[in-house]
C-alpha positions as CSV (number, residue, x, y, z in Angstrom):
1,X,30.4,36.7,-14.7
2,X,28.0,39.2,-15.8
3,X,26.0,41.9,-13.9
4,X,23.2,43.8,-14.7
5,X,23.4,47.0,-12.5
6,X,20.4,50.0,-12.3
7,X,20.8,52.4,-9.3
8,X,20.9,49.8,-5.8
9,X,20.4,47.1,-7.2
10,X,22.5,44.5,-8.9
11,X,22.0,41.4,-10.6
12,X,24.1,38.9,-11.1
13,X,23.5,36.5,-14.6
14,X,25.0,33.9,-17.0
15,X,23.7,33.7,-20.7
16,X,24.9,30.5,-22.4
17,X,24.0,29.0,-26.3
18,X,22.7,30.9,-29.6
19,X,19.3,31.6,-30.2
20,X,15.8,32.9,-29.5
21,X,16.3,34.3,-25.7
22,X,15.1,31.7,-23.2
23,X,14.7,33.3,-20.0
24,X,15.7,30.8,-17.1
25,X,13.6,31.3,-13.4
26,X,15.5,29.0,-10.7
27,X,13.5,27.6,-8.2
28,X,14.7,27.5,-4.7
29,X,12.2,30.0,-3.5
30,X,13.8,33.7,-2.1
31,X,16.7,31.7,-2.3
32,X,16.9,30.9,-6.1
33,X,20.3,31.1,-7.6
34,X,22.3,30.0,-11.5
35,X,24.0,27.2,-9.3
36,X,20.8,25.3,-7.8
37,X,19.6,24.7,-11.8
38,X,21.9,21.9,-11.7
39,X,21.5,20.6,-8.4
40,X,19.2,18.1,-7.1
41,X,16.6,20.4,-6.3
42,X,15.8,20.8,-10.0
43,X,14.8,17.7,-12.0
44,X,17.0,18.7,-15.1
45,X,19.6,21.5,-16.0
46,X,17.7,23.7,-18.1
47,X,21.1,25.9,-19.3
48,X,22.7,22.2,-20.2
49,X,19.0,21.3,-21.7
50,X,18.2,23.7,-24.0
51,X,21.4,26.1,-24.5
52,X,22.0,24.2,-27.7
53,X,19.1,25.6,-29.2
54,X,18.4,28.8,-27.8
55,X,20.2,31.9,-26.1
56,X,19.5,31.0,-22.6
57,X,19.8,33.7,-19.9
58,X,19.0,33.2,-15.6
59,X,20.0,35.1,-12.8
60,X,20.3,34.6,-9.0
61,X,17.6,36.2,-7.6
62,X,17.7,39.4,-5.4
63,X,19.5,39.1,-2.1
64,X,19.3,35.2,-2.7
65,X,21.6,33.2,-0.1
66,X,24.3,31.9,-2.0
67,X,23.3,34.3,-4.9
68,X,25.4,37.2,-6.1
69,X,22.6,39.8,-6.4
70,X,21.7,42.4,-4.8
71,X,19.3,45.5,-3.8
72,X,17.0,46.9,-0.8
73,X,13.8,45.2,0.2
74,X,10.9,47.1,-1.7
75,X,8.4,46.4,1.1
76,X,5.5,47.6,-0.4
77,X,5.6,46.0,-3.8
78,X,8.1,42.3,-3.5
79,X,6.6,40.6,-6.2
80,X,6.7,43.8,-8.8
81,X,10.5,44.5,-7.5
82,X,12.2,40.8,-8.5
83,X,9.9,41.5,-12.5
84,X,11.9,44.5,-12.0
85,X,15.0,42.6,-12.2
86,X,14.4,40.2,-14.6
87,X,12.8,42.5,-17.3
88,X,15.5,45.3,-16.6
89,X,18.4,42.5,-17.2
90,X,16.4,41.7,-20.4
91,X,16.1,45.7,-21.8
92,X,19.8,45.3,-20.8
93,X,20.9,42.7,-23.1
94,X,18.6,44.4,-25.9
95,X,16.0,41.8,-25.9
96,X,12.3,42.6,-26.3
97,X,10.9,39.3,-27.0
98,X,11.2,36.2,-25.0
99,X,10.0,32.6,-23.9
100,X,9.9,31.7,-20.1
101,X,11.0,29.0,-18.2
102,X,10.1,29.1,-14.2
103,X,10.6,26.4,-11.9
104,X,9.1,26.5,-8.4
105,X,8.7,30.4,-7.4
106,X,9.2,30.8,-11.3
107,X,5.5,30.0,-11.5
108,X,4.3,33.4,-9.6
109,X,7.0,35.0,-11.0
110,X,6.3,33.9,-14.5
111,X,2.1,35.1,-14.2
112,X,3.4,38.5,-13.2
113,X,5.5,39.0,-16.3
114,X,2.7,38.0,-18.7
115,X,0.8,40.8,-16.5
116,X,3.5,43.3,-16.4
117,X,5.0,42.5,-20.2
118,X,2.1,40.7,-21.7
119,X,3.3,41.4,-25.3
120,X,7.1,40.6,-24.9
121,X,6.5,37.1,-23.1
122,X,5.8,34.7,-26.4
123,X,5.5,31.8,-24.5
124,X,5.7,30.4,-20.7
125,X,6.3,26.9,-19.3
126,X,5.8,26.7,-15.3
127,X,7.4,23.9,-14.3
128,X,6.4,22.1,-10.7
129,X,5.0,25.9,-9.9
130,X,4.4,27.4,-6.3
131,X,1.0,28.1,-5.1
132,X,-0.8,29.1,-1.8
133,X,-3.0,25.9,-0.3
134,X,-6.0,27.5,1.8
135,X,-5.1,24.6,4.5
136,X,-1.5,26.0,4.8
137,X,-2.0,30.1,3.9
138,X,1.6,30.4,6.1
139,X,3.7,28.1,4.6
140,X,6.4,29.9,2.5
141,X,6.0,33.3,5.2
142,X,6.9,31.0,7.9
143,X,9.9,29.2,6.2
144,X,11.1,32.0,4.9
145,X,10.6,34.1,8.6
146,X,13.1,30.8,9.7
147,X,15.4,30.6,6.9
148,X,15.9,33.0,4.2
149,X,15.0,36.1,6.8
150,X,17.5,35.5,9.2
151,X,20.6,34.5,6.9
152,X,19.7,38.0,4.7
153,X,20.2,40.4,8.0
154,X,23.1,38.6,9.2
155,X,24.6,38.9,5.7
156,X,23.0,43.0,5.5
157,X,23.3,44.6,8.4
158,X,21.2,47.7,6.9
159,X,18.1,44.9,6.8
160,X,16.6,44.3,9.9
161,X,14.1,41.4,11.0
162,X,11.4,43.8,11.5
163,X,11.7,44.9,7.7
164,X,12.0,40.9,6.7
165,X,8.6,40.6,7.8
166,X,6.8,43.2,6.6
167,X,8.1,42.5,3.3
168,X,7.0,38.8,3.7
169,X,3.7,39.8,4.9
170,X,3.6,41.9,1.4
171,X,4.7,39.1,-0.2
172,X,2.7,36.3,1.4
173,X,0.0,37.3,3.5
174,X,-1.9,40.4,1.5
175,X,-3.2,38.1,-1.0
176,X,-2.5,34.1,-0.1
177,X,-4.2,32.9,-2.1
178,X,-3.9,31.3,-6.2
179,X,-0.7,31.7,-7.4
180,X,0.1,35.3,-5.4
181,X,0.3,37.2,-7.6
182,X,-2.9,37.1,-10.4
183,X,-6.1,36.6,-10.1
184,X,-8.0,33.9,-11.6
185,X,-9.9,36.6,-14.0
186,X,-6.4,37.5,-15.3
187,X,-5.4,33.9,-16.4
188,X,-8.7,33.3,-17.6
189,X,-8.3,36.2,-19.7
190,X,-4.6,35.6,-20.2
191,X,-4.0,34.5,-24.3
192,X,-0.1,34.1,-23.9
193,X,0.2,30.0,-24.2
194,X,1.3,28.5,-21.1
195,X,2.5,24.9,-20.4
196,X,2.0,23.9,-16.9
197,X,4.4,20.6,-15.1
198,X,2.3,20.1,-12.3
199,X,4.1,19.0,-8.9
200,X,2.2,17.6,-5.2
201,X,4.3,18.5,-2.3
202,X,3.1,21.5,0.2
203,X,4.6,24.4,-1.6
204,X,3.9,23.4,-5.4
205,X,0.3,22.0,-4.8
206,X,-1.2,20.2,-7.2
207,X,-5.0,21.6,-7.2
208,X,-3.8,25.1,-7.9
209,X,-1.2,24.1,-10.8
210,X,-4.7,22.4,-12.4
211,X,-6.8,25.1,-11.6
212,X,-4.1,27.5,-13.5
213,X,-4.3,25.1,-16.5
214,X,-7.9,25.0,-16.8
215,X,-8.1,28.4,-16.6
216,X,-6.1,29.6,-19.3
217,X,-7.5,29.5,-22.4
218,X,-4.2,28.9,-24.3
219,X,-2.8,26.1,-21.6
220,X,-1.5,22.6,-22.0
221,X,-0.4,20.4,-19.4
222,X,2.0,17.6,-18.9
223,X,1.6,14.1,-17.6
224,X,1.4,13.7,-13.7
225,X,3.4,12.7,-12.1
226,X,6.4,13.6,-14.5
227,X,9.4,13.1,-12.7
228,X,8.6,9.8,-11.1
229,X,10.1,7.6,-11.9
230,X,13.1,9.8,-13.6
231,X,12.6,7.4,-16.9
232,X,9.5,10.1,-17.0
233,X,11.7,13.5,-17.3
234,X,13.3,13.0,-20.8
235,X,9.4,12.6,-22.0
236,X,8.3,15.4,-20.1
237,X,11.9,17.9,-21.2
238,X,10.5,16.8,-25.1
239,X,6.9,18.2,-24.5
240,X,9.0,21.4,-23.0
241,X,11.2,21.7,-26.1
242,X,8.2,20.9,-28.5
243,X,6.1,23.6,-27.0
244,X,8.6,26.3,-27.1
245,X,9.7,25.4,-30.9
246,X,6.2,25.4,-31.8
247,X,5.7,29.1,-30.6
248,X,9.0,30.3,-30.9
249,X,8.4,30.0,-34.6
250,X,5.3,32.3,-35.1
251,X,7.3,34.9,-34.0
């Protein structure tokens, strides 16, 4: 086990294979830990994937359930706090440029890197990414309010429920809307190359994946629907490696 430690907060992350650094974002939501990359809940093990080819680093996220990390709740800036984490654990292991790999909340997560660290982010693939759906603005602020909320304060008896929701309301409710955490005049401005796996259930909505890849000048898109039937996925993982090797190589 390895931790990445600065002042409160600690982070808990696994590197595995040689390489050019791969940065791994586990889907899962607030609760996105190492483990759930090769559960069901992902539609391949991206560490087992790609660790033969490149230097593949993920953490759990901050105050995750089942994770190992840790830190306080930074109620006025959520989004900014968990790129805190992931480009401190990367100045930690001495590495300044990167490609990106973000399933599920990986997709906001992933836009606010390329805002915060355009220049060291070479390359980005947001696979089945999370978005907000104007018919359903609530949707991750209630289910986290009912799940992740609860489980984090019985766990941290510093945190209390009141604090939970303000920092969801931060998180989910200032700006609902897109992908949380750019606006659409950023990725239309945005020349890092994306590839986007679209996905069509409530909290990875299909429209806004689209929109995102229209948007971007420097986007490409996969198939739809990719994972279904599974005989799709080993198609879809080659578009993922041929992306990053074509990029990867610029460098």
């Amino acid at each position: 086990m390895s931790f990445y430690e600065k002042g409160p907060v600690r982070i808990h992350f696994e590197e595995k294979g040689t390489g050019f650094p791969l940065l791994i974002i586990p889907g899962g939501g607030l609760n996105s830990t190492i483990a759930a990359l090769s559960g069901e809940s992902h539609p391949f093990d991206p560490i087992a994937t790609f660790a033969g080819e490149y230097r593949c680093i993920a953490a759990d996220l901050r105050n995750a359930g089942g994770g190992q990390s840790s830190g306080p709740l930074e109620i006025d800036r959520p989004w900014d706090a968990f790129t805190d984490d992931h480009l401190g654990m990367m100045d930690h292991l001495g590495i300044d440029r990167f490609v990106v790999l973000g399933f599920c909340i990986g997709g906001p997560f992933i836009w606010n890197l390329l805002k915060r660290a355009p220049t060291r982010v070479v390359a980005a693939v947001l696979a089945q990414p999370s978005g907000s759906r104007p018919e359903m603005r609530d949707l991750f602020f209630d289910n986290n309010m009912k799940g992740w909320g609860p489980e984090l304060v019985r766990r941290r008896p510093d945190i209390t429920m009141e604090q939970v929701e303000k920092f969801l309301t931060r998180m989910y409710r200032t700006d609902p809307d897109f992908v949380f955490t750019v606006t659409r005049d950023f990725v239309r401005n945005c020349q890092t190359p994306v590839l986007i796996l679209p996905d069509d259930i409530p909290a990875h909505p299909y429209a806004v994946a689209m929109e995102a890849a229209m948007l971007a000048p420097n986007a490409e898109v996969s198939m739809f629907p990719w994972k279904q039937p599974k005989e799709r996925i080993p198609l879809a993982v080659r578009q993922i490696r041929s992306f990053l090797r074509a990029h990867r190589l610029g460098v």
